[in-house]
N, CA, C and O atoms as a printed pandas DataFrame, in Angstrom:
     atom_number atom_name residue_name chain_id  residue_number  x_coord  y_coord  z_coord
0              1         N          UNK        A               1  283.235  -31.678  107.093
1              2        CA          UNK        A               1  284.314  -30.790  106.710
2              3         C          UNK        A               1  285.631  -31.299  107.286
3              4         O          UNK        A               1  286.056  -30.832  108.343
4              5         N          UNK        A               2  286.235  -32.172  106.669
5              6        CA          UNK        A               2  287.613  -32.647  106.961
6              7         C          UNK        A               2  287.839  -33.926  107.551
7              8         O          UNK        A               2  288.776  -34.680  107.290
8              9         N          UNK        A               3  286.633  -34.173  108.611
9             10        CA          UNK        A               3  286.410  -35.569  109.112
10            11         C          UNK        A               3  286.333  -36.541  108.246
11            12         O          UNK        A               3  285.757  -36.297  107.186
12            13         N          UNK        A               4  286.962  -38.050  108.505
13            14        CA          UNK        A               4  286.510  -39.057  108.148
14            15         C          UNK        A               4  285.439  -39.054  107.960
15            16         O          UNK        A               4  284.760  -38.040  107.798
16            17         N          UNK        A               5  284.816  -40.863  107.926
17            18        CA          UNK        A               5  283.252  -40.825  107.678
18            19         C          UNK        A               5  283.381  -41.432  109.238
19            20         O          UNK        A               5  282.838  -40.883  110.197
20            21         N          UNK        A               6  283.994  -42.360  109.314
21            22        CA          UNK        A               6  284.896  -42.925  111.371
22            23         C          UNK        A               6  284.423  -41.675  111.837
23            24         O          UNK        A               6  283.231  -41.602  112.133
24            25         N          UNK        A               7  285.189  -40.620  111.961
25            26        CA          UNK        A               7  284.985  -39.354  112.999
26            27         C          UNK        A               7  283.569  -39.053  113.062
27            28         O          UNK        A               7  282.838  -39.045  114.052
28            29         N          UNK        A               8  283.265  -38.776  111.699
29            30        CA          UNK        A               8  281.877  -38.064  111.938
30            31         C          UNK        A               8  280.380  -38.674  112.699
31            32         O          UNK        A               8  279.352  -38.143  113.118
32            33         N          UNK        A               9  280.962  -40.230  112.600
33            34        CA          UNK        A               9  279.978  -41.377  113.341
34            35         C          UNK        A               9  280.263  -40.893  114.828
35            36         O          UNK        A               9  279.419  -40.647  115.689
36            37         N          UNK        A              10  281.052  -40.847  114.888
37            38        CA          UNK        A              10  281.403  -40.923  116.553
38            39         C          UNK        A              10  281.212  -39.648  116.944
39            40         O          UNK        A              10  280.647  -39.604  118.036
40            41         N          UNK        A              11  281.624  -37.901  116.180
41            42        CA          UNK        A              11  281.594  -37.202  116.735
42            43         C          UNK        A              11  279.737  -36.898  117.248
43            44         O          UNK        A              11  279.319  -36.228  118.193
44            45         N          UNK        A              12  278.938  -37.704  116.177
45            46        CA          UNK        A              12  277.288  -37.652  115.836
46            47         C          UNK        A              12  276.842  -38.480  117.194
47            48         O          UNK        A              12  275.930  -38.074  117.913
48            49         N          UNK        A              13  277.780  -39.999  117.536
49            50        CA          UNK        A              13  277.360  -40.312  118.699
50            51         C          UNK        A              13  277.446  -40.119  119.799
51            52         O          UNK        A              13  276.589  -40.408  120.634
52            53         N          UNK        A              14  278.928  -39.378  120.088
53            54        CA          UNK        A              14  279.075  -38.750  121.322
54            55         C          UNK        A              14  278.190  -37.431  121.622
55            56         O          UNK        A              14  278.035  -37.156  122.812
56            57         N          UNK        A              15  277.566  -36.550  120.610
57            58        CA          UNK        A              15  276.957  -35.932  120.693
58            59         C          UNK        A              15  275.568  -36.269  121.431
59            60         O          UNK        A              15  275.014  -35.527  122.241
60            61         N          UNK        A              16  275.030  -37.742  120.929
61            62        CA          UNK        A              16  273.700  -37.577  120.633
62            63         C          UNK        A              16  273.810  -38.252  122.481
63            64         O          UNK        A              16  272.981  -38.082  123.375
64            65         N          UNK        A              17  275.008  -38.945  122.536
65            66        CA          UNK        A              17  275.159  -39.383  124.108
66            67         C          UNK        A              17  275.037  -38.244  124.717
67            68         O          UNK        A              17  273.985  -37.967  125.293
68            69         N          UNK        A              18  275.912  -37.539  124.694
69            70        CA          UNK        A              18  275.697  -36.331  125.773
70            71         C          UNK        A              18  274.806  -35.863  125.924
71            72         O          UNK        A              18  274.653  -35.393  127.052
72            73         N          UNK        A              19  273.400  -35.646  124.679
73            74        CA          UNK        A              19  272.337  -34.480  125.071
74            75         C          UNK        A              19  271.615  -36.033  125.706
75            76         O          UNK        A              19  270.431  -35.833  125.978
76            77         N          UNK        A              20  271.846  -36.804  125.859
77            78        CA          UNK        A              20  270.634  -37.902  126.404
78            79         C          UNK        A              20  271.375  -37.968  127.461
79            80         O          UNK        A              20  271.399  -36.743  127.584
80            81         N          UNK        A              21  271.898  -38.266  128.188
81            82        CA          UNK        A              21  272.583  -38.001  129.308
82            83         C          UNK        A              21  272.581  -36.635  130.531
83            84         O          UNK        A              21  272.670  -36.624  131.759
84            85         N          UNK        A              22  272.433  -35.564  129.492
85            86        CA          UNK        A              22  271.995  -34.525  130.115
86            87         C          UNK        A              22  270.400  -34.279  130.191
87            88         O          UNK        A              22  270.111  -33.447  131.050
88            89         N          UNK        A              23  269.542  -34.696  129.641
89            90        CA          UNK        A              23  268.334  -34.805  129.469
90            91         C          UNK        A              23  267.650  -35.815  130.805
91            92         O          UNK        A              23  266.624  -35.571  131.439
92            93         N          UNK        A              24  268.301  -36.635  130.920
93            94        CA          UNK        A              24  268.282  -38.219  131.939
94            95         C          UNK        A              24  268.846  -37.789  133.098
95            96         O          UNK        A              24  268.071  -37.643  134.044
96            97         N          UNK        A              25  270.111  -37.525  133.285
97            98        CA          UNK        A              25  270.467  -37.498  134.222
98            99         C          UNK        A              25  271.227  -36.523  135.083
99           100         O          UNK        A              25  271.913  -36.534  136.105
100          101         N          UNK        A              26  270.913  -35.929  134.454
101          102        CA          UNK        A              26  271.426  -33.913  135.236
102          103         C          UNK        A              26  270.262  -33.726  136.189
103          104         O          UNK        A              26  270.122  -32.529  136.440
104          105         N          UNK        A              27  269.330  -34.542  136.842
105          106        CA          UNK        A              27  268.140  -33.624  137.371
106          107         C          UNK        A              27  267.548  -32.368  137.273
107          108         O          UNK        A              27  266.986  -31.568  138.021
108          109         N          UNK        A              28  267.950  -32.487  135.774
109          110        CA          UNK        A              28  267.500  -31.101  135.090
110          111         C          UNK        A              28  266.191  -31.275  134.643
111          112         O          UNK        A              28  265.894  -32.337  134.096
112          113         N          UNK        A              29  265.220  -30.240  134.819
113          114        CA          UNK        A              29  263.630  -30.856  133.928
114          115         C          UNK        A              29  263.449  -30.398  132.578
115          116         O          UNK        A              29  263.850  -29.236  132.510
116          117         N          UNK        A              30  263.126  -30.709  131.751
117          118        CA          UNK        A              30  262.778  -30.654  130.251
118          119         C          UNK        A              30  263.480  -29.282  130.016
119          120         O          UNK        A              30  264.504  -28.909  129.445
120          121         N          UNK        A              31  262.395  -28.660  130.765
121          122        CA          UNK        A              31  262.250  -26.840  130.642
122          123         C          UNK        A              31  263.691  -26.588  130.292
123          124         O          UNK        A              31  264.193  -26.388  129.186
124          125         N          UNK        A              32  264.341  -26.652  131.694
125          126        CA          UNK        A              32  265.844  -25.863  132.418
126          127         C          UNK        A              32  266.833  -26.513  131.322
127          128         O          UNK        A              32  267.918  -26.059  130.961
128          129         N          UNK        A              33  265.999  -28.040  130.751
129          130        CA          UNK        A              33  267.472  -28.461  129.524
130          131         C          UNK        A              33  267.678  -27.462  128.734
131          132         O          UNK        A              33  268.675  -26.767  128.537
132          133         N          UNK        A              34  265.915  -27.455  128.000
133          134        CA          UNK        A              34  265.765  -26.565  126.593
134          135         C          UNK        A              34  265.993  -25.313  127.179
135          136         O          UNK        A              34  265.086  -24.727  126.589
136          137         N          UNK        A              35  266.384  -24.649  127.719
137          138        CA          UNK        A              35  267.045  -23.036  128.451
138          139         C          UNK        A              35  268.343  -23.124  128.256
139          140         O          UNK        A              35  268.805  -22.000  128.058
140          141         N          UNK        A              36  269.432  -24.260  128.210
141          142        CA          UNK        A              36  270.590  -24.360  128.472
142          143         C          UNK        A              36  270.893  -24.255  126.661
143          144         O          UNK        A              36  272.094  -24.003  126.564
144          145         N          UNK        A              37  270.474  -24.320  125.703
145          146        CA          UNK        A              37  270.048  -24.236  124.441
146          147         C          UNK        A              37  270.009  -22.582  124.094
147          148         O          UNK        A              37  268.921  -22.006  124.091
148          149         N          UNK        A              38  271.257  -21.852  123.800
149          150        CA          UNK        A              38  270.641  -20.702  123.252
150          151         C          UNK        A              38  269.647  -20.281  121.847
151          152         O          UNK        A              38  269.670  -21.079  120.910
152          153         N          UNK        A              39  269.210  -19.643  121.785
153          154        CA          UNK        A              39  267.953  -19.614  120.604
154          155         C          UNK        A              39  268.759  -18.284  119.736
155          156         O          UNK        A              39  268.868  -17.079  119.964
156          157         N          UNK        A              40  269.280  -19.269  118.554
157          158        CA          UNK        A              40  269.875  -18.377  117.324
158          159         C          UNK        A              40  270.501  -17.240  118.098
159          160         O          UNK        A              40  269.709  -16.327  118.330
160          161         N          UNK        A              41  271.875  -17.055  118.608
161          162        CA          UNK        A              41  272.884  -16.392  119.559
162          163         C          UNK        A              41  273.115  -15.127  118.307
163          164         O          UNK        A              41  273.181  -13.905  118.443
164          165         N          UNK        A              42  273.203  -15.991  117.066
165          166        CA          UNK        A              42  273.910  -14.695  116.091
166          167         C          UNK        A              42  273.645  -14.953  114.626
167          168         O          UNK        A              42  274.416  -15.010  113.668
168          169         N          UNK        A              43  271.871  -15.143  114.759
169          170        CA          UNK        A              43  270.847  -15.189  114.011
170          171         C          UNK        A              43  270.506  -13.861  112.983
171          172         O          UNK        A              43  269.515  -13.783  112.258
172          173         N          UNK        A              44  271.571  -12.860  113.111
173          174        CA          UNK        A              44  271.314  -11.708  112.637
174          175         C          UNK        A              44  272.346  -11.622  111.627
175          176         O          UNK        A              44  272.094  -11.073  110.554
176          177         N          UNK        A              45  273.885  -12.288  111.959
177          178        CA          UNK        A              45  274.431  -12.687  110.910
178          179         C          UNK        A              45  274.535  -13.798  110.384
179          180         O          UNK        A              45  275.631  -14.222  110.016
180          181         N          UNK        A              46  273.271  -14.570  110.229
181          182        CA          UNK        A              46  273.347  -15.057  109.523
182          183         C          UNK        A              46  273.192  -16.245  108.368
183          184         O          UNK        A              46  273.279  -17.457  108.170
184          185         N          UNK        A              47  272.834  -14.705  107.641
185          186        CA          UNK        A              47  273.008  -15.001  105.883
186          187         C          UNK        A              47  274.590  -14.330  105.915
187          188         O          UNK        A              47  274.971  -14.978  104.940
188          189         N          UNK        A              48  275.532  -13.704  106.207
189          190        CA          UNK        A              48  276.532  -13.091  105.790
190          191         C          UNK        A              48  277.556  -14.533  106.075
191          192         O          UNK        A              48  278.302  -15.007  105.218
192          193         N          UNK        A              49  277.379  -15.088  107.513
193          194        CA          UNK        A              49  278.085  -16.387  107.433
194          195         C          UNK        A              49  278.091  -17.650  106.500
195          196         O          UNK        A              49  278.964  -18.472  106.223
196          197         N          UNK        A              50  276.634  -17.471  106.080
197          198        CA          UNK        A              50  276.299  -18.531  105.478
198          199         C          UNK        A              50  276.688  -18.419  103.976
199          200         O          UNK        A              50  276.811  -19.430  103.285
200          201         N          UNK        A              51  276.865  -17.257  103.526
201          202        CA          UNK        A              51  277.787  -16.711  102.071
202          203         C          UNK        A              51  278.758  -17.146  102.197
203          204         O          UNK        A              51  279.014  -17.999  101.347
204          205         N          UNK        A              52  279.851  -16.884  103.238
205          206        CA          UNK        A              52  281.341  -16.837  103.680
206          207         C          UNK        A              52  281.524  -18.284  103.429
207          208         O          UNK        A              52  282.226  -18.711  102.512
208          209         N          UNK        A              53  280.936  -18.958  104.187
209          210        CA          UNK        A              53  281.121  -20.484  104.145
210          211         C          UNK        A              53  280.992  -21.077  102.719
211          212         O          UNK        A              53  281.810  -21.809  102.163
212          213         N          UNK        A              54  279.503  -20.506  102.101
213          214        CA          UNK        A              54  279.236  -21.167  100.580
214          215         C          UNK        A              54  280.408  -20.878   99.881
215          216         O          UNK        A              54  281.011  -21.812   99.354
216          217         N          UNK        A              55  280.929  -19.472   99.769
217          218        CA          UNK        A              55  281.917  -19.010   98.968
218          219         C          UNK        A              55  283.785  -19.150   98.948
219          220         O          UNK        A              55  284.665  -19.347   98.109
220          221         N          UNK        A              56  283.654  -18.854  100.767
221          222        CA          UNK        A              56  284.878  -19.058  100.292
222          223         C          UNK        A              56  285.522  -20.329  101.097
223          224         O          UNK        A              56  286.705  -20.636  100.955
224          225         N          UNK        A              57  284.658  -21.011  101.922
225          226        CA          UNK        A              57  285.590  -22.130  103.154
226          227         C          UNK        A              57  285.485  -22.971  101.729
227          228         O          UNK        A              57  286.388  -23.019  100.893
228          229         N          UNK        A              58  283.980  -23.732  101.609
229          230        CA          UNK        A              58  283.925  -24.580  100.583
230          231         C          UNK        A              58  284.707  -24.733   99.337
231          232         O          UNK        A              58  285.257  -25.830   99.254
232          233         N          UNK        A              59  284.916  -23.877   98.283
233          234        CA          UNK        A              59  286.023  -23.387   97.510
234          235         C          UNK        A              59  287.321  -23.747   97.896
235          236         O          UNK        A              59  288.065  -24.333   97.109
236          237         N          UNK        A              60  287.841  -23.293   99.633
237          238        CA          UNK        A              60  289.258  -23.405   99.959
238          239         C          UNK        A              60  289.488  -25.017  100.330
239          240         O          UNK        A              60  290.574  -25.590  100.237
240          241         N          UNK        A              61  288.242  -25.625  100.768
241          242        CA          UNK        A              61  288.115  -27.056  101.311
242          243         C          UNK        A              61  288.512  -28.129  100.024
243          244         O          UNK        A              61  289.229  -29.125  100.126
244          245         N          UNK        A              62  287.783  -27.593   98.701
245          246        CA          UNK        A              62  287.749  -28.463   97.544
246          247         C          UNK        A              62  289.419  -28.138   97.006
247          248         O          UNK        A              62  289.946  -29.000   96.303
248          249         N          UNK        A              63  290.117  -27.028   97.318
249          250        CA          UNK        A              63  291.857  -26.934   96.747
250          251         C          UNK        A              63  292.287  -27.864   97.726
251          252         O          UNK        A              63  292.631  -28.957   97.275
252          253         N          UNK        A              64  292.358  -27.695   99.047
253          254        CA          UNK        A              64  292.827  -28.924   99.916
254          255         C          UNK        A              64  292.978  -30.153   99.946
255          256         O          UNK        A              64  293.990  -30.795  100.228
256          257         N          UNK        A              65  291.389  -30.698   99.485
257          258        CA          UNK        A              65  290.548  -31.842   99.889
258          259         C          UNK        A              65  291.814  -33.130   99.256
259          260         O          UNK        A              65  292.155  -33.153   98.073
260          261         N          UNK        A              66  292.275  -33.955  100.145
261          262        CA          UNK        A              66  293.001  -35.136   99.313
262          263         C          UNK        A              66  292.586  -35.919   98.387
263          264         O          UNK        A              66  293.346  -36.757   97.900
């Protein structure tokens, strides 16, 4: 959504660095990582987000899009 295809490589690798990094070397154990992970925070809305987005970001993204 708006990123390059550049950004989105990097924002995918800095990501995938950080959770391996925190996994490795936080002296955190498996467990205490996957805890730091909330489980679906606001899982209740959503299908109402997931409309909002289909309907109207996407729609407003494609009038924008260069």
């Amino acid at each position: 959504m708006g990123l390059s295809e550049d950004e989105s490589k990097t924002s995918v690798q800095q990501t995938l660095l950080g959770a391996i990094n925190l996994l490795f070397e936080s002296g955190l154990s498996p467990e205490k990582v996957m805890d730091l992970i909330p489980v679906k925070p606001i899982s209740e809305h959503q299908t109402p987000i997931t409309e909002i987005y289909q309907t109207k970001l996407l729609g407003l993204f494609e009038k924008i899009k260069p």
